[in-house]
Backbone of each chain as ProteinMPNN parsed JSONL, in Angstrom:
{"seq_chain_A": "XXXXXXXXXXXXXXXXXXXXXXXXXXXXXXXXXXXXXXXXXXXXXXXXXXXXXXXXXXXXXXXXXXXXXXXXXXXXXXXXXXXXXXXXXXXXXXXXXXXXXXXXXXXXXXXXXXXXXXXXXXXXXXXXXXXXXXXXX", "coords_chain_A": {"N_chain_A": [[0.121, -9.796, 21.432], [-0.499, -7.774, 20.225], [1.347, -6.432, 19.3], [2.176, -8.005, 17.516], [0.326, -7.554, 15.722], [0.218, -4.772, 15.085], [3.053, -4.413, 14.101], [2.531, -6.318, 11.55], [0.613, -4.333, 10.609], [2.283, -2.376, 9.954], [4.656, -3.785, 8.245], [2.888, -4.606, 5.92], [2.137, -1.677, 5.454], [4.975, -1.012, 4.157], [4.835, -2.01, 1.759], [4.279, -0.988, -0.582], [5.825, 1.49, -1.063], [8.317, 0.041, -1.28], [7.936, -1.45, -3.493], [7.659, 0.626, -5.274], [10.591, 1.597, -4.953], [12.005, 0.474, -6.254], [11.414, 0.832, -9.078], [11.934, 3.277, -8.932], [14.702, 3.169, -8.694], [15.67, 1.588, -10.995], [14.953, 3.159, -13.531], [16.379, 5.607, -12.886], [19.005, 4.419, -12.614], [19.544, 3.861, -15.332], [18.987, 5.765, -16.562], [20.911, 7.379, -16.15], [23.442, 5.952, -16.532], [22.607, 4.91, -19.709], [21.772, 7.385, -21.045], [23.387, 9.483, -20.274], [22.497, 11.152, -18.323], [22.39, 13.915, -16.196], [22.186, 14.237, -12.283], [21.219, 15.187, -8.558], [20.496, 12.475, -7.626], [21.747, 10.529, -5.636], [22.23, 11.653, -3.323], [20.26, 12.474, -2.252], [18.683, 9.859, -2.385], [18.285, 8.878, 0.01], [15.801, 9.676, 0.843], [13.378, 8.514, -0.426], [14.456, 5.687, -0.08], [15.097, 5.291, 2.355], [13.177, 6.827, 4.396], [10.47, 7.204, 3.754], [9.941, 4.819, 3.183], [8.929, 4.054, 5.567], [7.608, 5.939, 6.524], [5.37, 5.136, 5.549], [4.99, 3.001, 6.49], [4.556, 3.466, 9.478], [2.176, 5.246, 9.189], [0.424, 3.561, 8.327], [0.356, 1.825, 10.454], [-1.038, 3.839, 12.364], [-3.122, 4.055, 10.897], [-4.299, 1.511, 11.659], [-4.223, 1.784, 14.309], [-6.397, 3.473, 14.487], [-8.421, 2.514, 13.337], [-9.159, 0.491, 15.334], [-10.519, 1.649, 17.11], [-12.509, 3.61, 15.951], [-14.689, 4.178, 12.668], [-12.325, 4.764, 10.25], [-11.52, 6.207, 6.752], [-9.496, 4.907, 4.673], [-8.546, 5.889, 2.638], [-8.885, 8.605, 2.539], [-7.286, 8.964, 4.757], [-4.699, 8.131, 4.106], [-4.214, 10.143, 1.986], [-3.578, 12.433, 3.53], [-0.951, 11.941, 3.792], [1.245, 12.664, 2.459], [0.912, 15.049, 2.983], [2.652, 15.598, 5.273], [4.912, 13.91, 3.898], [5.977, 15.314, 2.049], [6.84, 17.488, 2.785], [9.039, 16.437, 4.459], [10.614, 15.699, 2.631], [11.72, 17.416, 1.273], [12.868, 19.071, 3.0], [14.629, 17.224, 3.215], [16.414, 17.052, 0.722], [16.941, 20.263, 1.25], [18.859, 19.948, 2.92], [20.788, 17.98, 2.22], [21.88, 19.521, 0.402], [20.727, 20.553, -2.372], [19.749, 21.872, -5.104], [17.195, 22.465, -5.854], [15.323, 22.188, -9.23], [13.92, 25.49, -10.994], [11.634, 24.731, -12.412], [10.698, 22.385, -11.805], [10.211, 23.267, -8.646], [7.646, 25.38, -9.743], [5.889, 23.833, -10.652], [5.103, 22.302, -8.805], [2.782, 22.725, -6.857], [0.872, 21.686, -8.139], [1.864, 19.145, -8.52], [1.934, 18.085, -6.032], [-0.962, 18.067, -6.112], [-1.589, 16.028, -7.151], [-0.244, 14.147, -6.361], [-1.426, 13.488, -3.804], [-3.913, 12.714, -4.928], [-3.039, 10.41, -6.179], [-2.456, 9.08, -3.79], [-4.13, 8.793, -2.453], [-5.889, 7.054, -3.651], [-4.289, 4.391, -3.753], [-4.419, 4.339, -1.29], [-6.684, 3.702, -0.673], [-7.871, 1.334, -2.383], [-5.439, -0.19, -2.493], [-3.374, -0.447, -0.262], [-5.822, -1.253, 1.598], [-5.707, -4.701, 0.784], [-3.793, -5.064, 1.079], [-3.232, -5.018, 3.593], [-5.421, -6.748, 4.408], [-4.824, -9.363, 3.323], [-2.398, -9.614, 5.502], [-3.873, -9.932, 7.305], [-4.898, -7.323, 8.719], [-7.343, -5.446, 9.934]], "CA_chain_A": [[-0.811, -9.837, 20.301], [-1.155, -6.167, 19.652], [2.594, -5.689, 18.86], [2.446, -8.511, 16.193], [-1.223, -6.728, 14.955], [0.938, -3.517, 14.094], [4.005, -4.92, 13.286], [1.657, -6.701, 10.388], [0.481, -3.615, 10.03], [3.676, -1.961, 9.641], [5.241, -4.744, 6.888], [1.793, -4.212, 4.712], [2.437, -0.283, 4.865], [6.137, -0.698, 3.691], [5.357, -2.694, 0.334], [4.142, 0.259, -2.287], [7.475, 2.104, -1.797], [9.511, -0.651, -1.747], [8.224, -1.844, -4.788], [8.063, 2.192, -6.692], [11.331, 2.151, -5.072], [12.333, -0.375, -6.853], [11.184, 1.357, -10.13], [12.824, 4.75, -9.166], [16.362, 3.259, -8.471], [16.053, 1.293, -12.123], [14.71, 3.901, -14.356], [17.3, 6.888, -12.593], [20.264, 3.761, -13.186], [19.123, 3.598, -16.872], [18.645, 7.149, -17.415], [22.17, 7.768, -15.644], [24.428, 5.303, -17.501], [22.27, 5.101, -20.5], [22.056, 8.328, -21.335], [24.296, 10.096, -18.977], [21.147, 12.05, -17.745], [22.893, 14.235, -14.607], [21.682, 14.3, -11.326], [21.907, 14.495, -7.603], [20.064, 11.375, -6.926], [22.705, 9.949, -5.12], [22.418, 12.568, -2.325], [18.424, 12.408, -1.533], [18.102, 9.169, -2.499], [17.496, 8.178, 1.379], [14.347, 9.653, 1.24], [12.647, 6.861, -1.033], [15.203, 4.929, 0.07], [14.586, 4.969, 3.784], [12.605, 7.402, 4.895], [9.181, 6.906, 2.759], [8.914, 3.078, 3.673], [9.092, 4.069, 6.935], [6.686, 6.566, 6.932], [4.197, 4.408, 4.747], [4.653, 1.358, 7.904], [4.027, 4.233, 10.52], [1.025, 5.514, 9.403], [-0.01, 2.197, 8.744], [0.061, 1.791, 12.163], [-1.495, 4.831, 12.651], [-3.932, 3.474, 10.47], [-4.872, 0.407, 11.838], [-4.717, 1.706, 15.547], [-7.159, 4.715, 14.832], [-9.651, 1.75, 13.027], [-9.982, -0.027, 16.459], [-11.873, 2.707, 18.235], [-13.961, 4.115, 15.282], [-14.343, 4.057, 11.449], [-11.524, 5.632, 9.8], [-11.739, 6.166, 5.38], [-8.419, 4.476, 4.39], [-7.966, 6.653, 1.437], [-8.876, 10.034, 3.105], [-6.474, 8.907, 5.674], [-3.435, 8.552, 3.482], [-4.355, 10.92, 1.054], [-3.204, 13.438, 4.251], [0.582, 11.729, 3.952], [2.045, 13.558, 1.205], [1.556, 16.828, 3.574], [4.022, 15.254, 5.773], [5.752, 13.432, 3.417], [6.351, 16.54, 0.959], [7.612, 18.808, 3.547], [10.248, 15.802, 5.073], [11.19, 15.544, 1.307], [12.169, 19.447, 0.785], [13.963, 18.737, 4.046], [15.878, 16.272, 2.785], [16.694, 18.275, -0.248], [18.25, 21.101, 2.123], [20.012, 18.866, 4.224], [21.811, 17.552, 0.981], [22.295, 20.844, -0.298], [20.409, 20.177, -3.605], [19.049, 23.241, -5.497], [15.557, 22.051, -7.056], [15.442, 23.008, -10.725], [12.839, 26.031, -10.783], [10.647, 24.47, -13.187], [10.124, 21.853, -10.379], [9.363, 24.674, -8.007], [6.573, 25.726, -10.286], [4.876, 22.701, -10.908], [5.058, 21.742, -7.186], [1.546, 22.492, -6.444], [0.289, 20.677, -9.317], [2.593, 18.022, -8.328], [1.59, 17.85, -4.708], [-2.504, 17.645, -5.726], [-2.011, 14.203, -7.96], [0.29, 13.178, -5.227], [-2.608, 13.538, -2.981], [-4.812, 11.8, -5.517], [-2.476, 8.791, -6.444], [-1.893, 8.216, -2.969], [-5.91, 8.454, -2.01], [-6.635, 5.505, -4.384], [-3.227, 3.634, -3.461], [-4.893, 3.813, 0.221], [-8.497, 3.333, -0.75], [-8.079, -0.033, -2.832], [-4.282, -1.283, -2.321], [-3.253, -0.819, 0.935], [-6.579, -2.802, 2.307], [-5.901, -5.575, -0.204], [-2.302, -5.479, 1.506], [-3.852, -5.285, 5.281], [-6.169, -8.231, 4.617], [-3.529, -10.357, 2.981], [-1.931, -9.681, 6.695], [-5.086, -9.725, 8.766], [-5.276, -6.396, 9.603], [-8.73, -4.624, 9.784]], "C_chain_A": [[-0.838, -8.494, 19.604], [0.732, -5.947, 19.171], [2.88, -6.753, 17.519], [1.417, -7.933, 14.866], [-0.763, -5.532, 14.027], [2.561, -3.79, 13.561], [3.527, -5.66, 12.006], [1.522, -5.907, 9.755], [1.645, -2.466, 9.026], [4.339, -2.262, 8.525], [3.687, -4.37, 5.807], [1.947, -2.586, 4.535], [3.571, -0.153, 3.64], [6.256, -1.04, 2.345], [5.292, -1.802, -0.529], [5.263, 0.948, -2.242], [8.521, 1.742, -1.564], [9.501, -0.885, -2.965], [8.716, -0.497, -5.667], [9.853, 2.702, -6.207], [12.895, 1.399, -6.032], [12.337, 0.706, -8.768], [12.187, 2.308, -10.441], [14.235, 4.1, -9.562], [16.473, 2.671, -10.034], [15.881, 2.171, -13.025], [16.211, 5.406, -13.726], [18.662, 6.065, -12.933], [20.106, 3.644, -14.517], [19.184, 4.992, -17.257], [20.088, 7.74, -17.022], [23.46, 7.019, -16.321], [24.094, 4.894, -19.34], [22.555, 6.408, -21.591], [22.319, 9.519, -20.753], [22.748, 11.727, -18.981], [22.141, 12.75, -16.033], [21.669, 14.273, -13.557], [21.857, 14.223, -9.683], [21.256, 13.86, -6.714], [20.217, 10.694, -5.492], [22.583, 10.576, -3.399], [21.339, 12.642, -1.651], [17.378, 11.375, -1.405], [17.736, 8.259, -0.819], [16.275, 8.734, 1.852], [13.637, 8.886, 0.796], [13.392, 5.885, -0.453], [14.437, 4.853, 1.534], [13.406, 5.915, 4.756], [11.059, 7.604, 4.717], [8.89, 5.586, 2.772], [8.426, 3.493, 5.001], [8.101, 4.9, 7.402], [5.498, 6.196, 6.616], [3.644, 3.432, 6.219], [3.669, 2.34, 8.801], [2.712, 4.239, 10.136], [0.141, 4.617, 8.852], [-0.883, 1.812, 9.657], [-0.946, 2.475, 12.505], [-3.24, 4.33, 12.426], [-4.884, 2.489, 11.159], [-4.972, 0.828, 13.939], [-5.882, 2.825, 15.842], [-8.471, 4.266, 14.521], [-10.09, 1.231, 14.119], [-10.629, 0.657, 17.244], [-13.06, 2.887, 17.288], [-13.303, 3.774, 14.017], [-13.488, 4.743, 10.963], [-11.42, 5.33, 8.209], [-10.154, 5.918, 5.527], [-7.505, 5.611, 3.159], [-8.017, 8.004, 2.197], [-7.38, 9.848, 4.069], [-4.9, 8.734, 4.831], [-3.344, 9.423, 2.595], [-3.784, 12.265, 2.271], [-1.684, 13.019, 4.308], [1.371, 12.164, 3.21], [2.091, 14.862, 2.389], [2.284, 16.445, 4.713], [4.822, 14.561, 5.375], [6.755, 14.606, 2.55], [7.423, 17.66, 1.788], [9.19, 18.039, 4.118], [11.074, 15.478, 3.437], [12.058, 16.801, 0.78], [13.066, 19.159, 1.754], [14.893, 18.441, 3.573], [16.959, 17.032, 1.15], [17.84, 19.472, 0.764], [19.102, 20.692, 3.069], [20.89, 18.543, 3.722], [22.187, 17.94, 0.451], [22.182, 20.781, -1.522], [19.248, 21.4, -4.001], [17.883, 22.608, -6.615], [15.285, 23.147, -8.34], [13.705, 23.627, -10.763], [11.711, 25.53, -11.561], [9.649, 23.328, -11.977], [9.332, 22.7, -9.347], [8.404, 25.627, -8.342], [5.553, 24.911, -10.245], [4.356, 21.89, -9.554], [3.481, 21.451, -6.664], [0.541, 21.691, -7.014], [0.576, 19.201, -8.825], [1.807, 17.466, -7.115], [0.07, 17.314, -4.948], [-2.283, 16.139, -6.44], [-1.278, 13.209, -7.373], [-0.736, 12.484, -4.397], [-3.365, 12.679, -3.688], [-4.175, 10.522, -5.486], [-2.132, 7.896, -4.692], [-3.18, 7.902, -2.24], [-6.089, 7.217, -2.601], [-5.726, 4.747, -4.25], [-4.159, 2.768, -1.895], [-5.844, 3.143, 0.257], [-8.281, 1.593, -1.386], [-6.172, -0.55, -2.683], [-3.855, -1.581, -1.335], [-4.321, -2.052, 1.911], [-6.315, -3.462, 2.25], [-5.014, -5.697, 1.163], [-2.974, -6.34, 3.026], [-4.816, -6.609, 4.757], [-5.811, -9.139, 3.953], [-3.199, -10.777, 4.513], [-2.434, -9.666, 7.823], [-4.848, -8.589, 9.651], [-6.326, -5.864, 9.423], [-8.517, -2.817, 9.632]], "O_chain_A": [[-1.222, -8.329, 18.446], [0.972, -4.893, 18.582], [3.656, -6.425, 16.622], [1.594, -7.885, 13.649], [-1.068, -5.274, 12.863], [3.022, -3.222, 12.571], [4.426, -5.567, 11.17], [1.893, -5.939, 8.581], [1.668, -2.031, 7.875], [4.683, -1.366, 7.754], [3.928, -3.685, 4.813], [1.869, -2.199, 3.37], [3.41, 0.448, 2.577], [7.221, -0.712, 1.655], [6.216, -1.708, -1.336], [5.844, 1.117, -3.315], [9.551, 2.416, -1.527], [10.484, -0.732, -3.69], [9.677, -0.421, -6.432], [10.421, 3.675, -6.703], [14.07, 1.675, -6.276], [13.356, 1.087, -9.345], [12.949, 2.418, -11.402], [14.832, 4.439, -10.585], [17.423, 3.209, -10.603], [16.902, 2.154, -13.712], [16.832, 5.979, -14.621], [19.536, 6.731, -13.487], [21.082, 2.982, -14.873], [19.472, 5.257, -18.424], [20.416, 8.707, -17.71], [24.454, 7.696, -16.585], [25.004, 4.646, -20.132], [23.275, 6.43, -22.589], [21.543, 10.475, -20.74], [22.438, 12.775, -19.548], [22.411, 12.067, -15.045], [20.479, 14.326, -13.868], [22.572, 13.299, -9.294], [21.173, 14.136, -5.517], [19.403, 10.413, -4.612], [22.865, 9.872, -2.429], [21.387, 12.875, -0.443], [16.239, 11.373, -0.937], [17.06, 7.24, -0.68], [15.735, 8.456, 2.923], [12.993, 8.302, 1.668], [12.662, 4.908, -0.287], [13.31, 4.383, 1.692], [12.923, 5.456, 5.791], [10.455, 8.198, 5.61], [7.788, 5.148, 2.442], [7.323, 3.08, 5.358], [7.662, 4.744, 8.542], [4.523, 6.697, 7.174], [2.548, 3.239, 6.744], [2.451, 2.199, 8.909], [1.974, 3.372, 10.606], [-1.045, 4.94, 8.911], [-2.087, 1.575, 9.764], [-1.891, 1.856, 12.994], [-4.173, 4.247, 13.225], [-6.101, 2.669, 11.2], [-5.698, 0.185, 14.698], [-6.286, 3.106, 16.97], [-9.491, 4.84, 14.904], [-11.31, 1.289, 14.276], [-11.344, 0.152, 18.11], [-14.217, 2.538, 17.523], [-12.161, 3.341, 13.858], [-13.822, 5.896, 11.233], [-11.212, 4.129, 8.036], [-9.519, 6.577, 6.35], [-6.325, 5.918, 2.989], [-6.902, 8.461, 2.449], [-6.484, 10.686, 3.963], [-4.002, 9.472, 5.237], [-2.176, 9.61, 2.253], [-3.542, 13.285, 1.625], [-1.02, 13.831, 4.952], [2.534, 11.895, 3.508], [3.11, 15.513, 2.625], [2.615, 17.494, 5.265], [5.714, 14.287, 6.177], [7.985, 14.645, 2.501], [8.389, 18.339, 1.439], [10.235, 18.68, 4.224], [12.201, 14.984, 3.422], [12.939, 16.841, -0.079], [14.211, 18.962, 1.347], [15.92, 19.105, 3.426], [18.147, 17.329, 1.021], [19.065, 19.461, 0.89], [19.903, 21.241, 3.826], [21.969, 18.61, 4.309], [22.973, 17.378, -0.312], [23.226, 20.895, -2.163], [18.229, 21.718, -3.388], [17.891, 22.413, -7.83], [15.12, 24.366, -8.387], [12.671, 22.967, -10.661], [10.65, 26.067, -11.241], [8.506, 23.41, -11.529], [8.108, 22.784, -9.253], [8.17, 26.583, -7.602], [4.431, 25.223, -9.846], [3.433, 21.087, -9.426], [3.037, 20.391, -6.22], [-0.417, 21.151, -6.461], [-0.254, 18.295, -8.75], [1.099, 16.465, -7.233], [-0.324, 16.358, -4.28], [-2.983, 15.196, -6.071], [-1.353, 11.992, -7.537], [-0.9, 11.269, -4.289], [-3.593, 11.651, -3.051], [-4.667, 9.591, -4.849], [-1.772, 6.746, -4.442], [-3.305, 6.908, -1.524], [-6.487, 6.294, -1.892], [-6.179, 3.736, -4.788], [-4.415, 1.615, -1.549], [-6.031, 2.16, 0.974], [-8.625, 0.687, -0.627], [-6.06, -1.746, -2.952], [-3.756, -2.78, -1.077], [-4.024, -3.066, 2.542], [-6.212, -3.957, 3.372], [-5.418, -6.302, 2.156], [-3.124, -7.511, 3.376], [-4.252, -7.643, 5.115], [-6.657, -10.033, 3.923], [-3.518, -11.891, 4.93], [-1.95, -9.499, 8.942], [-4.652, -8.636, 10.866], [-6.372, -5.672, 8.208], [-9.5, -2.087, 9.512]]}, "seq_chain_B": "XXXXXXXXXXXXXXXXXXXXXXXXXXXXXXXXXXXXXXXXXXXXXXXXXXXXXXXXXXXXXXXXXXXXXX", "coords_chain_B": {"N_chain_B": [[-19.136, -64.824, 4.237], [-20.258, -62.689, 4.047], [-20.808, -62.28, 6.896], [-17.31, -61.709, 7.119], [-17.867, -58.609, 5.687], [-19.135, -57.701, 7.637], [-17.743, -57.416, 10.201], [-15.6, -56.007, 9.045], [-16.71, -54.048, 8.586], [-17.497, -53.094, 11.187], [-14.95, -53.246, 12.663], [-13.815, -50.805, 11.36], [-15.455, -48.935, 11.968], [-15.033, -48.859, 14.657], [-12.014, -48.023, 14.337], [-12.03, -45.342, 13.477], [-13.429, -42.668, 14.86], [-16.916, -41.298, 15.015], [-17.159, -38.061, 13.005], [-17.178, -35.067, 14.974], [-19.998, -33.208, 15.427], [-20.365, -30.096, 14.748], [-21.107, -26.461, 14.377], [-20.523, -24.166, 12.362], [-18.411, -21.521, 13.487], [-19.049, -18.752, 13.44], [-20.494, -16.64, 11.465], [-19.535, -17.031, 7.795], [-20.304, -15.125, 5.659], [-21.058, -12.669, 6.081], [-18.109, -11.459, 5.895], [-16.971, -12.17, 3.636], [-18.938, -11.267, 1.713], [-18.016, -8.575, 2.154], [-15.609, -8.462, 1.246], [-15.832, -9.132, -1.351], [-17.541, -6.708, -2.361], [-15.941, -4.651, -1.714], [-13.822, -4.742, -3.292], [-14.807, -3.296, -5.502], [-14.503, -0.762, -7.97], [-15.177, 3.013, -7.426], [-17.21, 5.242, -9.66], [-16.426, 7.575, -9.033], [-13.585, 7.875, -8.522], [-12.091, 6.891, -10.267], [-12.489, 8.723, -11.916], [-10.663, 10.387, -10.629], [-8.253, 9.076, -10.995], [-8.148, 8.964, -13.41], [-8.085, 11.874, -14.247], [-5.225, 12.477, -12.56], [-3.873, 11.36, -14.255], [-3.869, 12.482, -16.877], [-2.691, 15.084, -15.928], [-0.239, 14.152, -15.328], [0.589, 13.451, -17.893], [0.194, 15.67, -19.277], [2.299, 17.437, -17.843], [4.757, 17.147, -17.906], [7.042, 17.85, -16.245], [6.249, 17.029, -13.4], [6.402, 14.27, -12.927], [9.211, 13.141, -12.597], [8.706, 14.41, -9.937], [6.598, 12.509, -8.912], [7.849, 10.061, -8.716], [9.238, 10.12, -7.105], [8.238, 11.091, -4.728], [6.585, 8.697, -3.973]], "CA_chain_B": [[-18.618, -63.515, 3.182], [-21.687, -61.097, 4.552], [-20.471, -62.145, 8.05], [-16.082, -60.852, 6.735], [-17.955, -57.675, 5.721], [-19.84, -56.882, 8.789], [-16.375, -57.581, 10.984], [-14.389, -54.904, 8.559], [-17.626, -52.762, 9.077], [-17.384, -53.043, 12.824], [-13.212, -52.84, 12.317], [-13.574, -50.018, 10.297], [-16.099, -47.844, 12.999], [-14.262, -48.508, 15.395], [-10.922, -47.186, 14.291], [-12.775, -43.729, 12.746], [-14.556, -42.419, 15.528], [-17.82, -40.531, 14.172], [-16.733, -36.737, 13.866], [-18.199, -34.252, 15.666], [-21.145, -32.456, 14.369], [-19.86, -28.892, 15.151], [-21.474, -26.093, 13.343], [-19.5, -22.925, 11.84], [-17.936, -20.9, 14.53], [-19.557, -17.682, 13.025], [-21.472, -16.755, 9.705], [-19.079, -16.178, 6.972], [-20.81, -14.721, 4.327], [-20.974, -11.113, 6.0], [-16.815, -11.418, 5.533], [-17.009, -12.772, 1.77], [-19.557, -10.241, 1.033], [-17.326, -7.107, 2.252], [-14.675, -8.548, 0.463], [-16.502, -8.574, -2.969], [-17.75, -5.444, -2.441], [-14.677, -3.427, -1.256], [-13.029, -4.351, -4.478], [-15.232, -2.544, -6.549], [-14.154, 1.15, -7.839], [-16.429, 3.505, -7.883], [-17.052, 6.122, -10.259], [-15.705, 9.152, -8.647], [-12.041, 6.941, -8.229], [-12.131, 6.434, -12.027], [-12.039, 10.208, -12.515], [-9.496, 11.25, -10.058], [-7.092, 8.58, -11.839], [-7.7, 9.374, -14.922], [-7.284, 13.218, -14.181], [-3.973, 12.639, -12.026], [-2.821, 10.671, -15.229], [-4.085, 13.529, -17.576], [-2.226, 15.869, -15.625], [1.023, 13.877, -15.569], [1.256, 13.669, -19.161], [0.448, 17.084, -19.68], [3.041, 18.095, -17.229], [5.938, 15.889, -17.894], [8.174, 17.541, -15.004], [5.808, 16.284, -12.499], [6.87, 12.75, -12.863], [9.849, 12.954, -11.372], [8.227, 14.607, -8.105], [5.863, 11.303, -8.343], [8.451, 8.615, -8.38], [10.152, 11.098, -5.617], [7.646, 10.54, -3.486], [5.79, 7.305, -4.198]], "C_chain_B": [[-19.397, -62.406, 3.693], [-20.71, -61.314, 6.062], [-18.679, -61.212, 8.034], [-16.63, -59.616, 6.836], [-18.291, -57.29, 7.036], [-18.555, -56.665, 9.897], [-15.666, -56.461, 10.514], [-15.4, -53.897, 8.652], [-17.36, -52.714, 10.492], [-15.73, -52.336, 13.042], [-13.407, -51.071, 12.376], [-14.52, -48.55, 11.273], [-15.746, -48.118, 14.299], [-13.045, -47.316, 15.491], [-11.075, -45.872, 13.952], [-13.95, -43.573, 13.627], [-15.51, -41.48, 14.563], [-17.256, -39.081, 14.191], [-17.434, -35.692, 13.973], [-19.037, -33.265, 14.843], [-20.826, -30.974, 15.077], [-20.283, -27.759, 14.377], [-20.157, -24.984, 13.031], [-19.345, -22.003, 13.377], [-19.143, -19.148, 14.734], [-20.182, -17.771, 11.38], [-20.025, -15.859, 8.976], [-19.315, -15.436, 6.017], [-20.406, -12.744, 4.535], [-19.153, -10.761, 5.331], [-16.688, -11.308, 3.668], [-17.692, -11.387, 1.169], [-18.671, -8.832, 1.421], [-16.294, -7.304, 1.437], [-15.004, -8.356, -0.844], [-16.52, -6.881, -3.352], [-16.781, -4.395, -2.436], [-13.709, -3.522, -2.309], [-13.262, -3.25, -5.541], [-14.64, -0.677, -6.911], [-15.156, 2.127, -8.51], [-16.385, 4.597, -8.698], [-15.92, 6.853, -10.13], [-13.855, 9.064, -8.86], [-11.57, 7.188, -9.536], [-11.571, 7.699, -12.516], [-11.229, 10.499, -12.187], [-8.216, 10.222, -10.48], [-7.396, 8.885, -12.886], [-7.428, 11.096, -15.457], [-6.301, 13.649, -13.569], [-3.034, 11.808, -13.566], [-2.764, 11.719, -16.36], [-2.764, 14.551, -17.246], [-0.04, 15.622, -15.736], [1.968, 13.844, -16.559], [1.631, 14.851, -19.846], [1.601, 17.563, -18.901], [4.188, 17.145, -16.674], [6.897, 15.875, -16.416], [7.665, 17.457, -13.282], [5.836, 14.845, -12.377], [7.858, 12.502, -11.851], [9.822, 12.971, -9.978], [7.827, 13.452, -7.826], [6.424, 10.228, -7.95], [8.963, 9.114, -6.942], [9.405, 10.926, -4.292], [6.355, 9.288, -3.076], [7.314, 6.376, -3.75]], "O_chain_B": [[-18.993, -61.244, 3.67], [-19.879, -60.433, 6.284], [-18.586, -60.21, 8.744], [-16.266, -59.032, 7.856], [-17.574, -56.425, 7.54], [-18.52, -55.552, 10.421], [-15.058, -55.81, 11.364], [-14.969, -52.755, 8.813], [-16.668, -51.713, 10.676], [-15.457, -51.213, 13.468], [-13.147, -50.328, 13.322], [-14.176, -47.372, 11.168], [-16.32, -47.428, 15.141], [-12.962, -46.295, 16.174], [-10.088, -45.17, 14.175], [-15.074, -44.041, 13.441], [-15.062, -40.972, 13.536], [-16.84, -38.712, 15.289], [-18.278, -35.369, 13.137], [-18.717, -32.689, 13.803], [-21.235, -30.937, 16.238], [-19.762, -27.917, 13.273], [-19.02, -25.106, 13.485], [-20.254, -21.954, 14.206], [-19.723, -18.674, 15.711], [-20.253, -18.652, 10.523], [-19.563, -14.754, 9.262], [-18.324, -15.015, 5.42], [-19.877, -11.921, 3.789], [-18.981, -9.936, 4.433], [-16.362, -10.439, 2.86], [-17.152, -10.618, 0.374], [-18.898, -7.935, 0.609], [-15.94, -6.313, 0.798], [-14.484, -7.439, -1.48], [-15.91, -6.16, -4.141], [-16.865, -3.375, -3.12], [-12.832, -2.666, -2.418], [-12.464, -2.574, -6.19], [-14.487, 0.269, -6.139], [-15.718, 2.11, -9.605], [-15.309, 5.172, -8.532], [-14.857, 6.865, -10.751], [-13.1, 9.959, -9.239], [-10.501, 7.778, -9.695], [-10.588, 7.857, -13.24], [-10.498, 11.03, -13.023], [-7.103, 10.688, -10.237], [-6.376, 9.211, -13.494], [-6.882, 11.513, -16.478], [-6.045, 14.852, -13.635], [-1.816, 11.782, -13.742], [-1.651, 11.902, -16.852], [-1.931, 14.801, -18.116], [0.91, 16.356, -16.008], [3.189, 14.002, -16.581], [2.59, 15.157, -20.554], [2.072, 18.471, -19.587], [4.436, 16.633, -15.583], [7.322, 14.942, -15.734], [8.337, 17.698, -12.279], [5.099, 14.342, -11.529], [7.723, 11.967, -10.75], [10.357, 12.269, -9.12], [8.266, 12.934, -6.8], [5.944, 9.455, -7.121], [9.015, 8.457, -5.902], [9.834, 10.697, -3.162], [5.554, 9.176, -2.148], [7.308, 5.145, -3.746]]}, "name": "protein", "num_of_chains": 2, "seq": "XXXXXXXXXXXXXXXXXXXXXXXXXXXXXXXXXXXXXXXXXXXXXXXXXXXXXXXXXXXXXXXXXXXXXXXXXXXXXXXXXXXXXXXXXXXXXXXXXXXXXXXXXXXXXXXXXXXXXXXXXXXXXXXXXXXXXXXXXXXXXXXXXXXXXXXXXXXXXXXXXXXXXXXXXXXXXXXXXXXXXXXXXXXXXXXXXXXXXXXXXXXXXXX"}
């Protein structure tokens, strides 16, 4: 019972960046054969790609096994996944040997707080929706 | 003709036993009502999207970070 409870939980984590990853891969194929926009997509794209569903399911999980003891705020609680998502993202970046255009590396912190926000209200009202679609509490 | 009916009445409670008077397992309403409620967005929500969207427009080459890690 408890391994289908978070495996539930797990598949309701993974949908928001399947679908935005859905978005990314069409708008970067449009902006790449469209109007030959360079880039080295191609090279980091297994972090949306695989590594960002995967961390969405987990703490999911995380999620839904830290609600059965006590109350846990859904949004506070993913609104803390960007500071381990952000840092396995830079990773991935030097792993692929991809030099982030400094303007990026300015705006980063900026970037990082509306991460934090968009992914607080992702948690707070979409993820539930998801989890009680899939009967998770 | 009264006596036919009463035979397909008799028939007819036979084959359909009565069914059980069983009440609700639990009260659903508390459920229903969290669900209503937990849709709602509250103020404060309102602001911090509409000043992460502020910020995005103003600062075009934060987009890309967002799809990057959404």
């Amino acid at each position: 019972m408890d391994v289908r409870y978070y495996l539930r939980a797990y598949l309701a984590g993974i949908a928001i960046p399947t679908v935005f990853l859905l978005v990314f891969v069409t708008g970067f194929t449009l902006a790449r054969h469209l109007w030959q926009i360079p880039g080295p997509a191609e090279r980091i794209i297994i972090f949306p790609m695989a590594v960002l569903p995967n961390l969405w399911g987990l703490w999911n999980v995380l999620l839904a096994r830290a609600r059965r003891s006590r109350p846990v705020s859904s949004g506070v609680f993913g609104a803390a996944l960007p500071l381990v998502g952000a840092p396995v993202a830079y990773l991935v970046t030097r792993v692929a040997d991809v030099e982030l255009p400094m303007l990026m590396i300015r705006v980063f912190p900026v970037a990082l707080v509306i991460v934090v926000a968009v992914y607080y209200l992702l948690w707070k009202y979409v993820v539930p929706f998801l989890n009680d679609l899939v009967e998770v509490t | 003709m009264s006596e036919d009916l009463d035979r397909i009445k008799d028939a007819l409670r036979r084959a359909v036993p009565p069914m059980a008077q069983e009440g609700l397992r639990r009260d659903l309403w508390p459920d229903l009502a969290r669900r209503m409620t937990a849709r709602q967005v509250v103020w404060f929500d309102w602001i911090i999207g509409a000043a992460a969207l502020a910020a995005s427009v103003g600062l075009p080459a934060v987009v890309p970070m967002l799809f990057y890690l959404l």
